[in-house]
C-alpha positions as CSV (number, residue, x, y, z in Angstrom):
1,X,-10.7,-5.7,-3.1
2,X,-8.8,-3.7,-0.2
3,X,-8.4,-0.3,0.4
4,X,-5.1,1.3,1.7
5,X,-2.7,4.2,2.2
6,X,-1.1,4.5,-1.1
7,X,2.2,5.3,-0.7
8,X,5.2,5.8,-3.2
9,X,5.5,2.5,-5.0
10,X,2.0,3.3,-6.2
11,X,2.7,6.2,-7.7
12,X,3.8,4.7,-11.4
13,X,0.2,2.8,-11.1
14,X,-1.7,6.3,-10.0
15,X,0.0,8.0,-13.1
16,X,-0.7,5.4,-15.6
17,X,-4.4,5.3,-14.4
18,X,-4.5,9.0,-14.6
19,X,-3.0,9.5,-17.7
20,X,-5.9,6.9,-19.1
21,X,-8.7,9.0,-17.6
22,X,-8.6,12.2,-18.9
23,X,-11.8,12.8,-17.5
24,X,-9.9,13.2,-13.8
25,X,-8.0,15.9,-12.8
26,X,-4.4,15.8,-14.6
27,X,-1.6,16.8,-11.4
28,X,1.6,15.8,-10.8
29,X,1.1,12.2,-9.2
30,X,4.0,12.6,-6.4
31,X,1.3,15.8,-5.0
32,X,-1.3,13.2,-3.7
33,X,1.4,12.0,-1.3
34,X,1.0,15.4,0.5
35,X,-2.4,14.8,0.8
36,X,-4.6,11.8,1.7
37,X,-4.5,9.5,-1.1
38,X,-5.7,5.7,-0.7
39,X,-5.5,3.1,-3.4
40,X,-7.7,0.5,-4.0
41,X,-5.9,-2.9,-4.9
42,X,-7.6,-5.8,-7.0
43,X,-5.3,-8.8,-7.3
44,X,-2.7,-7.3,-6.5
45,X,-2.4,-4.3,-8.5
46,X,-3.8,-0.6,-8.2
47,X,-7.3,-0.5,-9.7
48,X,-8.2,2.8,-8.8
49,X,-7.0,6.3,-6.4
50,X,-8.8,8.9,-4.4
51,X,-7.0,12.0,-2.9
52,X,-8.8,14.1,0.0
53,X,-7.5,16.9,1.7
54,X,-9.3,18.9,5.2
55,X,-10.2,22.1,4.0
56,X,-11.1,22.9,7.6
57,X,-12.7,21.9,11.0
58,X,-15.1,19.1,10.0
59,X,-15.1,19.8,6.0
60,X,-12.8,17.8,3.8
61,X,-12.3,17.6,0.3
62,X,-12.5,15.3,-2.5
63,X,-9.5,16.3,-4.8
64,X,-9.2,13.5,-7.3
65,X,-10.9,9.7,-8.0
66,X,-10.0,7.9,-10.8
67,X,-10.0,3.8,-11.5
68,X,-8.1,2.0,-14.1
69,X,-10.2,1.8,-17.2
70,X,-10.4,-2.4,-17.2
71,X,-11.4,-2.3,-13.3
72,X,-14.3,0.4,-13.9
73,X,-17.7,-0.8,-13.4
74,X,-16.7,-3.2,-11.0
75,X,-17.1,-1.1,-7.5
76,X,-14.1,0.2,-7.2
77,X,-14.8,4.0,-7.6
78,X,-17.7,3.3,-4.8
79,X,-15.3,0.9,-2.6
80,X,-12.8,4.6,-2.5
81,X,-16.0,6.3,-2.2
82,X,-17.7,4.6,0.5
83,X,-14.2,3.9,2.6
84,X,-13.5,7.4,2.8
85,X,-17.1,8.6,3.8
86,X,-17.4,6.4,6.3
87,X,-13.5,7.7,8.3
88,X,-15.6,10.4,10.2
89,X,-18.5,12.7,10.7
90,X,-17.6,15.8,8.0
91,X,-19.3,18.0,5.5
92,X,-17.5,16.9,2.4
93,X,-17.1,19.0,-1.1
94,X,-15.8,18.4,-4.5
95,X,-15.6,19.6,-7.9
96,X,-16.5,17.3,-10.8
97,X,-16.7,18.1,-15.1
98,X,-20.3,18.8,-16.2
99,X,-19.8,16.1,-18.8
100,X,-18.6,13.5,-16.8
101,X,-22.8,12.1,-15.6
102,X,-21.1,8.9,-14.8
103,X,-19.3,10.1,-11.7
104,X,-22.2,12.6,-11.3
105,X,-24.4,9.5,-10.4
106,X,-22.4,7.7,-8.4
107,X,-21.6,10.8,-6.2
108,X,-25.4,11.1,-6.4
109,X,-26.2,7.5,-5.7
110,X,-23.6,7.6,-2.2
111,X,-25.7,11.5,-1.2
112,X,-23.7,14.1,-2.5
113,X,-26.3,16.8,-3.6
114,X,-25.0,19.7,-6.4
115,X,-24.7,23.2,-4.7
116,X,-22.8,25.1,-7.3
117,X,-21.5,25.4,-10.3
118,X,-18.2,27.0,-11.3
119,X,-18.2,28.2,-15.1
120,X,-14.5,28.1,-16.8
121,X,-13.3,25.5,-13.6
122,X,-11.9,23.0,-15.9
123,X,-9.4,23.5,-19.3
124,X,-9.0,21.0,-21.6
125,X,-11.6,20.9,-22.6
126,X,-12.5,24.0,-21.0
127,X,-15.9,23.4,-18.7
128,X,-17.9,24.3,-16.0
129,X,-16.8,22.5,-12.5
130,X,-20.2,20.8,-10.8
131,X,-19.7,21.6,-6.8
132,X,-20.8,19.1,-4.9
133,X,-21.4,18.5,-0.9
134,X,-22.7,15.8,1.0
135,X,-22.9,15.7,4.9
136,X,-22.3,12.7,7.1
């Protein structure tokens, strides 16, 4: 497995795993390209995407992470994960669906602690938005 830059010939592969995890947040595919948005590839295809953004000196973001349904289970989500942590010393941040415990562990499992909860964060279906952080 390798972890890359995504860039625009990746995009149909991001939207297609996107639209197959409605669990991640649903945006226009083309936006990660603004931000920081690495693919992992498996084989030569797109298994899985994570978009980051720098929120400010020494804090970053994690916007979206999502793997194609056949590749989950497999590393890939902590391959993104673990690639992206490792880039630089940062206090790191994200919002993830109360109901989604899977990605709840494994943002647990890499040290991301909950320090918040945001009631209403996410629509359909409309839920509460678990804040995370971790510091590297």
């Amino acid at each position: 497995m390798m972890v890359r830059a995504a860039t625009a010939d990746d995009l149909a592969a991001i939207a297609a795993i996107q639209e197959a995890s409605p669990e991640a947040s649903q945006w226009d595919p083309a936006s990660y390209l603004g931000y920081e948005c690495s693919v992992a590839t498996s084989g030569g295809r797109v298994a899985g995407f994570l978009v980051v953004r720098q929120i400010g000196p020494g804090e970053r973001e994690i916007l979206n992470l999502a793997v194609d349904p056949p590749e989950r289970r497999r590393g890939v989500a902590r391959k993104l994960l673990e690639t992206e942590l490792r880039r630089a010393k940062n206090h790191w941040f994200l919002e993830v669906r109360a109901s989604n415990s899977a990605a709840m562990k494994l943002y647990e499992s890499a040290g991301f602690r909950m320090a918040g909860r945001r009631d209403s964060y996410y629509s359909n279906p409309l839920e509460p938005g678990i804040v995370m952080k971790f510091e590297s």
